[in-house]
C-alpha positions as CSV (number, residue, x, y, z in Angstrom):
1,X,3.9,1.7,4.9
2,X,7.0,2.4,2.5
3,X,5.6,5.3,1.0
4,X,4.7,7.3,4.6
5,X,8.4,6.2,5.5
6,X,9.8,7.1,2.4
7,X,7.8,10.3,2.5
8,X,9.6,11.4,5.9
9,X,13.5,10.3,3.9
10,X,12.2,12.0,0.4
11,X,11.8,15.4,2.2
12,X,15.2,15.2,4.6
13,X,17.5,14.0,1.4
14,X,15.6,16.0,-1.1
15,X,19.3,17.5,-2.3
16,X,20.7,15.9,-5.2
17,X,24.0,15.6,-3.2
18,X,21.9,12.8,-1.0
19,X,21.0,10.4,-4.1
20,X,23.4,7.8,-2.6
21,X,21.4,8.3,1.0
22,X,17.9,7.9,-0.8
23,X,18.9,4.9,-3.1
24,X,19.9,3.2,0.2
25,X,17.1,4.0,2.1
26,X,14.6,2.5,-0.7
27,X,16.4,-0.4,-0.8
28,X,16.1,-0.9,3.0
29,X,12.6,-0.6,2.6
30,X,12.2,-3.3,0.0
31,X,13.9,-5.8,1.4
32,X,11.4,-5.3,4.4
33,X,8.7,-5.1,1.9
34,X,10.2,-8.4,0.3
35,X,10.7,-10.0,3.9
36,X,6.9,-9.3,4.4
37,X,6.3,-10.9,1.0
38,X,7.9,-14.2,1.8
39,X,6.3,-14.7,5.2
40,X,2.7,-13.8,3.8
41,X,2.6,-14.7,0.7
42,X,-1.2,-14.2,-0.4
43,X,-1.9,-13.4,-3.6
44,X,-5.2,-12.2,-2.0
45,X,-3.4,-9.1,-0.6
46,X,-3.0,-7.7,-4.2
47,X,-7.5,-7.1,-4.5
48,X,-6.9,-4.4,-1.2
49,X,-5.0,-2.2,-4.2
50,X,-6.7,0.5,-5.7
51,X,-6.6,-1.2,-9.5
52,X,-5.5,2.2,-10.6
53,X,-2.2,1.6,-9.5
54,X,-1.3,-0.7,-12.6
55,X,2.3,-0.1,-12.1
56,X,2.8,-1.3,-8.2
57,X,0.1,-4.5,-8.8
58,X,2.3,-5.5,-11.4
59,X,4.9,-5.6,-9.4
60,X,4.2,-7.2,-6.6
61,X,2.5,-10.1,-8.8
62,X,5.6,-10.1,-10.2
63,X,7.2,-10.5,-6.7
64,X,4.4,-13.2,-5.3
65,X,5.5,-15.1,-8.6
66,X,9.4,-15.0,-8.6
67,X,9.5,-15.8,-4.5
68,X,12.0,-18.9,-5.8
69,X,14.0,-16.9,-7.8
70,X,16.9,-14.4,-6.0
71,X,17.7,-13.0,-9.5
72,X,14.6,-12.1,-10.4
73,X,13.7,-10.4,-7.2
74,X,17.2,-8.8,-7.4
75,X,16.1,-7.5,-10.3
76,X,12.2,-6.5,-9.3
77,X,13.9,-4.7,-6.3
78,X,16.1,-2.5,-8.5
79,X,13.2,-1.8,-10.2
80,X,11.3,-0.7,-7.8
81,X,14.2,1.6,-6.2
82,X,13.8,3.6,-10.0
83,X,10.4,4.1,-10.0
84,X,8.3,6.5,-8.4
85,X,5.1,4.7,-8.6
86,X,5.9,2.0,-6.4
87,X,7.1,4.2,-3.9
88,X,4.6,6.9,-4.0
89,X,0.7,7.8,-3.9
90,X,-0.1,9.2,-7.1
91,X,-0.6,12.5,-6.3
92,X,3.1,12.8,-4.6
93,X,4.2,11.1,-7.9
94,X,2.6,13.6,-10.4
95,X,4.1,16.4,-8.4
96,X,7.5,14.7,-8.3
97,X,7.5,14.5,-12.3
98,X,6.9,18.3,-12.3
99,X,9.6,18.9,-10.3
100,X,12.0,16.9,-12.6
101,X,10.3,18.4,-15.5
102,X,11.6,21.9,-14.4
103,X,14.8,21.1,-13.6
């Protein structure tokens, strides 16, 4: 869900000049994503991840386990708004590392 929405906001703020725009917009999504979390929280959800994405599973074990803790999802959620793993497939990631390669 986050990355097709993200997607859509990645490619209208793809300017440098909109960083402020895009930081916002993941953190919206998050806290939806971390919302979702606290309603549902089922550890089973994590086995419908393709266990090549190490980086996102980790996370949102991470999440399931620190659901008591608002620093430590404060935290997790910053994290998450600095990667591009947890916000995107990994072929929209690779290509986003050789953009920032070349600049």
């Amino acid at each position: 869900f986050c990355c097709l929405l993200f997607s859509i906001l990645d490619y209208e703020y793809a300017k440098s000049d909109n960083a402020h725009a895009v930081r916002e917009a993941k953190l919206f999504l998050i806290n939806i994503l971390i919302d979702l979390i606290k309603d549902y929280p089922i550890k089973g959800y994590l086995r419908q991840i393709d266990p090549v994405r190490t980086g996102i599973l980790i996370w949102l074990e991470n999440v399931l386990n620190s659901l008591d803790c608002d620093d430590a999802i404060a935290e997790l959620m910053e994290k998450a708004v600095c990667s591009d793993e947890i916000f995107y497939t990994p072929d929209i990631a690779k290509r986003r590392s050789k953009k920032k390669k070349r600049r």
